[in-house]
FIVEX-83496 format. One record per residue: x, y, z of N, C-alpha, C in turn. Coordinates in steps of 0.2 Angstrom, whole numbers, plus 5000, padded with zeros to 4 digits. Each point is the difference from the previous one (the first is absolute). Example, Ala and Ser with C-alpha at 12.3 -4.5 7.8 and 13.67 -1.06 7.14 Angstrom:
% residues 2
506649725039499650065000500450065000
499850054996500450065001499650055003
***
This chain:
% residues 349
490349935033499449965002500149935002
499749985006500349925000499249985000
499949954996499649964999499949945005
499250015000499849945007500349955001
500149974994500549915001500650024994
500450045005500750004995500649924999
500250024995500249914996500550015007
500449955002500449965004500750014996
500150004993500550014998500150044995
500650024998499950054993499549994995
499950034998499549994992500349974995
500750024999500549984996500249924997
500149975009499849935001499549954997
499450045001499449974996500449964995
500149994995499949994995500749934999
500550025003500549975002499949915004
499650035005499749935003499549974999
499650024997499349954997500449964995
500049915002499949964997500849995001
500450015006500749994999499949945005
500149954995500149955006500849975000
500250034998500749975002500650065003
499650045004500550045005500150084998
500150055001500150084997500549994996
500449955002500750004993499750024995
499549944996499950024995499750084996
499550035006499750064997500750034998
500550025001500750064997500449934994
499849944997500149984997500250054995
500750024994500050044994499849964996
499550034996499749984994500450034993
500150064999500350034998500750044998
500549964998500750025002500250024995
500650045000500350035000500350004990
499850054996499949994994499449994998
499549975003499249994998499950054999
499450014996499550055000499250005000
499650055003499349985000499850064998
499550044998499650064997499850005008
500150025003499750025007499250054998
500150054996499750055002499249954993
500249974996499649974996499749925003
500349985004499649955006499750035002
500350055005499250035005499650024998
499950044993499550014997499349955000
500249955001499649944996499550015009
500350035005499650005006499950065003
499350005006500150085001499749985008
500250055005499750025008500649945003
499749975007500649985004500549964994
499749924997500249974997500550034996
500250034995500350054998500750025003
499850015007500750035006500449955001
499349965001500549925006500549954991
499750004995500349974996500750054998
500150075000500550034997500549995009
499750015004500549975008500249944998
499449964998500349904999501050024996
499750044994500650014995500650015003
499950085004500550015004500349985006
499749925002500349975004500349954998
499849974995500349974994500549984994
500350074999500350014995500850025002
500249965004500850015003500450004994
500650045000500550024998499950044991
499350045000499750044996499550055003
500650065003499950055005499350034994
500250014994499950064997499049984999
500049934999499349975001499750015007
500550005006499649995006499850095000
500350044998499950075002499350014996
500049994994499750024996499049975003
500149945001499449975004500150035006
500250025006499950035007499850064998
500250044993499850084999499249984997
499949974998499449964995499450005006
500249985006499649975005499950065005
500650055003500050055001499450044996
500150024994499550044996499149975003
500149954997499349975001499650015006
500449975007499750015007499850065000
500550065000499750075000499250024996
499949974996499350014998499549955005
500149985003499649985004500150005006
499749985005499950025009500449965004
500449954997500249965006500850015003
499950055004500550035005500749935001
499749985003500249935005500649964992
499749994996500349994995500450034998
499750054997500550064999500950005005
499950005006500550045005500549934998
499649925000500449964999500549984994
499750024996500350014990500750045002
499950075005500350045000500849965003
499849975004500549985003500549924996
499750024994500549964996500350034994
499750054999500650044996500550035001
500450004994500550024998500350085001
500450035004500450065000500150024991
500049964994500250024997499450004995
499550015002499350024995499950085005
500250045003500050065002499550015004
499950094999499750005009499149994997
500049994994499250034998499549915002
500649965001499749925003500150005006
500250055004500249995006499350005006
500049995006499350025006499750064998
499550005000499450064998499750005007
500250035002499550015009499450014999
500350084996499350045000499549964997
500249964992499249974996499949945005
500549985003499649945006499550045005
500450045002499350035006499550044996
500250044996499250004997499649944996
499949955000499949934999499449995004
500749985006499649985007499550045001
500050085001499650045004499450004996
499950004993499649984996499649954998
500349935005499849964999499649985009
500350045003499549995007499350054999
500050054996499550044998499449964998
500349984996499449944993500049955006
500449965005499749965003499450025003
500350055004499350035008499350004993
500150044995499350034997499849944995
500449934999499649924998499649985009
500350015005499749995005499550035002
500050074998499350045003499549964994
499950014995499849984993499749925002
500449975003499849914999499550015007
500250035005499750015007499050034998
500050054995499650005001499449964993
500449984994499849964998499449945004
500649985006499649945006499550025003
500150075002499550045006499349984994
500050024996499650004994499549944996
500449985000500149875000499850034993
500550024995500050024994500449974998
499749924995500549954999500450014996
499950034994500450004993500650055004
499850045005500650055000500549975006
499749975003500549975004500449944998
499749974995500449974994500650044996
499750064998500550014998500650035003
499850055008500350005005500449975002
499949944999500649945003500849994995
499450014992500549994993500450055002
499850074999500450065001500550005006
500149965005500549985006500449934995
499749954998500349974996500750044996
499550044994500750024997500450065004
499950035002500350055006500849975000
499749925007500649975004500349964993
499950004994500449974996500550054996
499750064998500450035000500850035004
499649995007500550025004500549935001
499949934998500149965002500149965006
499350025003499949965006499649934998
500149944996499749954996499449965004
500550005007499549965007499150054998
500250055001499550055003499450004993
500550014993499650004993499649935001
500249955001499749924999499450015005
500050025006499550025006499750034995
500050054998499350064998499949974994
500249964997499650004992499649925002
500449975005499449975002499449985003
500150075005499350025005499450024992
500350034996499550014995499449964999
500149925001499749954998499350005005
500150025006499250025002499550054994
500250044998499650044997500049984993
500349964997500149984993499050004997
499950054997499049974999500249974991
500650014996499749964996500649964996
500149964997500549964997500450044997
500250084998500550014999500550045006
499550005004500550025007500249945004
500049944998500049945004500849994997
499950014992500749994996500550055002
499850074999500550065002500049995005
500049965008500149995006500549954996
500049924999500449954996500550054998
500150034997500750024994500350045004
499750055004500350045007500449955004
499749965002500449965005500549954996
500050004994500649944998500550024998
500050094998500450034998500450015005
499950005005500350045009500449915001
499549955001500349915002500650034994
499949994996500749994994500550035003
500050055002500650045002500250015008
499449955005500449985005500149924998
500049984995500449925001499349975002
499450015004499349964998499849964996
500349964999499549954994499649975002
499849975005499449985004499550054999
500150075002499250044999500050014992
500550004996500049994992499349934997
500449975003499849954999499149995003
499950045004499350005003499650074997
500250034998499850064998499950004992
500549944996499750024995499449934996
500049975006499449965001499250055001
500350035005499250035000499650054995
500850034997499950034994499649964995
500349955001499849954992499149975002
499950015005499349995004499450034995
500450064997499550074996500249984995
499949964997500349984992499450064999
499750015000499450034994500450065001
500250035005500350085001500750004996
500349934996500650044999500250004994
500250054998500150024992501049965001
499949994990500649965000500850025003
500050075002500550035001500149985006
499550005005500050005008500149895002
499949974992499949945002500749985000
500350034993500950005000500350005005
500050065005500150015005500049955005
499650005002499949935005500349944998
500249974993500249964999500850005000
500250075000500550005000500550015007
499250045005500549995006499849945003
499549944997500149915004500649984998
500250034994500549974996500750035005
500050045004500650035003500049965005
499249985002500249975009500149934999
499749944993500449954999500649995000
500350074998500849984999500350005004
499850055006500550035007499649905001
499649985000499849925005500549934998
500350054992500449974994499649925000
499250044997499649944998500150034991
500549974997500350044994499449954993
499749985001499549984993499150025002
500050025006499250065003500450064997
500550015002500350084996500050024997
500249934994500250014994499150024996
499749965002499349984998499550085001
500250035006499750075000500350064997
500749994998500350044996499950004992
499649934998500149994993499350024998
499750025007498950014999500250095000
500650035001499950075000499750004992
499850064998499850014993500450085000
500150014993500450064997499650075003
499449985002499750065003500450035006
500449975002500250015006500450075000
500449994995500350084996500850025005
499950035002500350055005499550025006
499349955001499650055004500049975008
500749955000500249995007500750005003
500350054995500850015002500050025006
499650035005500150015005500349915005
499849944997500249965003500449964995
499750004993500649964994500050024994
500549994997499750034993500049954995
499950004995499549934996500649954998
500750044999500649965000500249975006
499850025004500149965006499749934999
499349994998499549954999500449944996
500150044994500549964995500349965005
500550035004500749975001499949955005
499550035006499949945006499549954997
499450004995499549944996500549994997
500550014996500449954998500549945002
500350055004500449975005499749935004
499550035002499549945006499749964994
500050014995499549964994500849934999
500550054999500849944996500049965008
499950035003500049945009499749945002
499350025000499549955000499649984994
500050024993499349974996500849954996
499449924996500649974996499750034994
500649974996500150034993499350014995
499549955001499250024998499750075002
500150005008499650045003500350084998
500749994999500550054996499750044997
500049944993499850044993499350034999
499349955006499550044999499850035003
500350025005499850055005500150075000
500949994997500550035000500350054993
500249944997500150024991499550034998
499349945000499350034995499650035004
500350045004499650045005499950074996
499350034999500150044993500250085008
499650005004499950065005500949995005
500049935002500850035004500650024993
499849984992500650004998500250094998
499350035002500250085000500450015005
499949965006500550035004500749994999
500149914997500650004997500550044997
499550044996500350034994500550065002
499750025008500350055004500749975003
500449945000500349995002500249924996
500450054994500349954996500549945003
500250025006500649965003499649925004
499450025003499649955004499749954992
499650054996499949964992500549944998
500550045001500349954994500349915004
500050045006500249935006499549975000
499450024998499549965001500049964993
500050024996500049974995500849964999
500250005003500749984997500149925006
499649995004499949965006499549964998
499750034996499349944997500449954992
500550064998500349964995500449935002
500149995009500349965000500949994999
500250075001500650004999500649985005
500749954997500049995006500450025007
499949965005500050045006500650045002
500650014996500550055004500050044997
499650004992499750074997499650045005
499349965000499550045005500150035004
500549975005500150025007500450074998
500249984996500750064998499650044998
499550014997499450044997499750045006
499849965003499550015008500450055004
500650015001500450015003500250084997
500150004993500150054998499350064999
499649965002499350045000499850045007
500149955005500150015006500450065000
500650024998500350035002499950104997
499449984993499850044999499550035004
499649945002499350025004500150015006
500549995004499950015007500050075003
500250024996499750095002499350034999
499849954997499450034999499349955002
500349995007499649965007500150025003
499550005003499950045009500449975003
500250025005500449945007499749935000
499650035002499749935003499849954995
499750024995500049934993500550014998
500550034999500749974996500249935005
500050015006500449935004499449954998
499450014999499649954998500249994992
500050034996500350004994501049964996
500149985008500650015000499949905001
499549995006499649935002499949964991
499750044997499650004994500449964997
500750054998500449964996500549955003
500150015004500149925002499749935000
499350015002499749944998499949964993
500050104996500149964994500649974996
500650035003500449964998500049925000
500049985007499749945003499549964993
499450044999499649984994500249984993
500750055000500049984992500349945000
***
């Protein structure tokens, strides 16, 4: 299947380039070497659909001279695509595996062409379907004609084409929860091409409907301004949307973060830019973020240990030793903002 506006470059790439501002060096930067160990298969957990694939590749791009980690995540990622449709992906993962994970990880022709040929099917018959919906000027259903082209080209990971159709939807939106499910459709897609601009404008028009949004969907939005603060590394706006998440947020947006994610970058952005007042009250007697804390005893205790004023070559030695925990369990792109983070704050203490 090729899709109307196919990416320019691998898929794979994605995630490696947004927010690299200091050259492709750093994307193959090893995080992980040789003797470490990470629960591979208990991280990913914590996430599910694209996010999921692109963080277990992040891993196995990552983790130099710890074969046995990198196989384990390319088989991890391998499994995962296969449940879903995206070909293009798929063929490229292929081509970084290992001879010695066998032939059952190897190209699958056949489940790629029947993919494709299944996935031109469902296109023609979204096309007859939204065609006549228009012939008809049947608005809710060309609304939803468009979303169903939405999720289609995201499956398949055509990103360009999914941002186009969730937000042609906005002509037919007739009431404030279609305006929001329009919003969260397009931020989820901005986030995973590196858009923080349409993030940032989309979860504006969201917030438009306050009356439509229940506190799950308000976490959400708070937590993807909180992602496009960070990529602007406007690090105390980020810190500030990460600490308004509430515990409702649960697991119900692993598809973009999981709540320990929240802990680590609101922490992190909080020890950068707030001072030692705005610390303890924002932060320490924060009753809603300290549940996030609790999931990420390592960011806890720095934070706490940083407010105690301990001195600076402890800290940093502290900071650093943390760092070294958490950077696997960053996406590309904010670990190198993550990475800004503690620098500044060394500078700080």
């Amino acid at each position: 299947m090729e899709p109307e506006d196919s990416p320019s470059r691998p898929l794979i790439d994605e995630i490696h380039s947004n927010g690299d501002i200091e050259g492709p060096s750093r994307s193959k930067r090893p995080i992980i070497r040789s003797g470490e160990q990470l629960d591979v298969e208990a991280y990913a957990s914590l996430y599910q659909g694209r996010t999921k694939i692109m963080r277990l590749l992040f891993i196995a791009d990552h983790c130099e001279g710890n074969p046995g980690m990198r196989l384990e995540a390319l088989r991890m990622a391998y499994e995962e695509i296969k449940k879903g449709e995206n070909t293009q992906l798929f063929r490229e993962v292929v081509q970084k595996i290992d001879p010695k994970m066998g032939l059952n990880y190897g190209m699958d022709s056949a489940w790629c062409e029947m993919v494709d040929r299944r996935a031109e099917q469902k296109k023609e018959k979204l096309e007859n379907e939204l065609n006549a919906y228009r012939t008809n000027l049947i608005k809710e259903s060309i609304r939803m004609g468009y979303n169903d082209f939405g999720d289609f080209y995201y499956a398949h990971g055509a990103l360009g084409d999914a941002f186009k159709s969730y937000v042609r939807t906005r002509d037919y939106c007739t009431t404030s929860k279609h305006i929001i499910h329009m919003c969260m459709s397009a931020i989820l897609v901005s986030i995973e091409m590196g858009q923080f601009t349409h993030v940032t404008n989309y979860v504006g028009k969201a917030e438009q409907s306050s009356e439509a949004l229940d506190p799950i969907t308000a976490s959400k939005l708070r937590c993807a301004a909180g992602l496009a603060h960070l990529e602007a590394k406007k690090y105390k706006l980020a810190a500030r949307k990460f600490l308004e998440a509430g515990p409702e947020l649960a697991s119900h947006y692993n598809e973009v973060i999981a709540s320990q994610d929240v802990a680590t970058y609101g922490g992190l952005c909080a020890l950068a830019s707030f001072d030692r007042t705005e610390l303890k009250h924002k932060v320490i007697d924060n009753d809603n973020f300290r549940n996030f804390l609790e999931l990420v005893p390592e960011v806890r205790e720095l934070i706490n240990d940083f407010y105690s004023r301990l001195e600076l070559t402890h800290t940093t030695k502290f900071c650093m030793h943390v760092m070294q925990i958490k950077e696997m369990q960053l996406s590309s792109e904010f670990y190198r903002q993550a990475v800004n983070l503690i620098a500044m704050f060394g500078q700080c203490c």
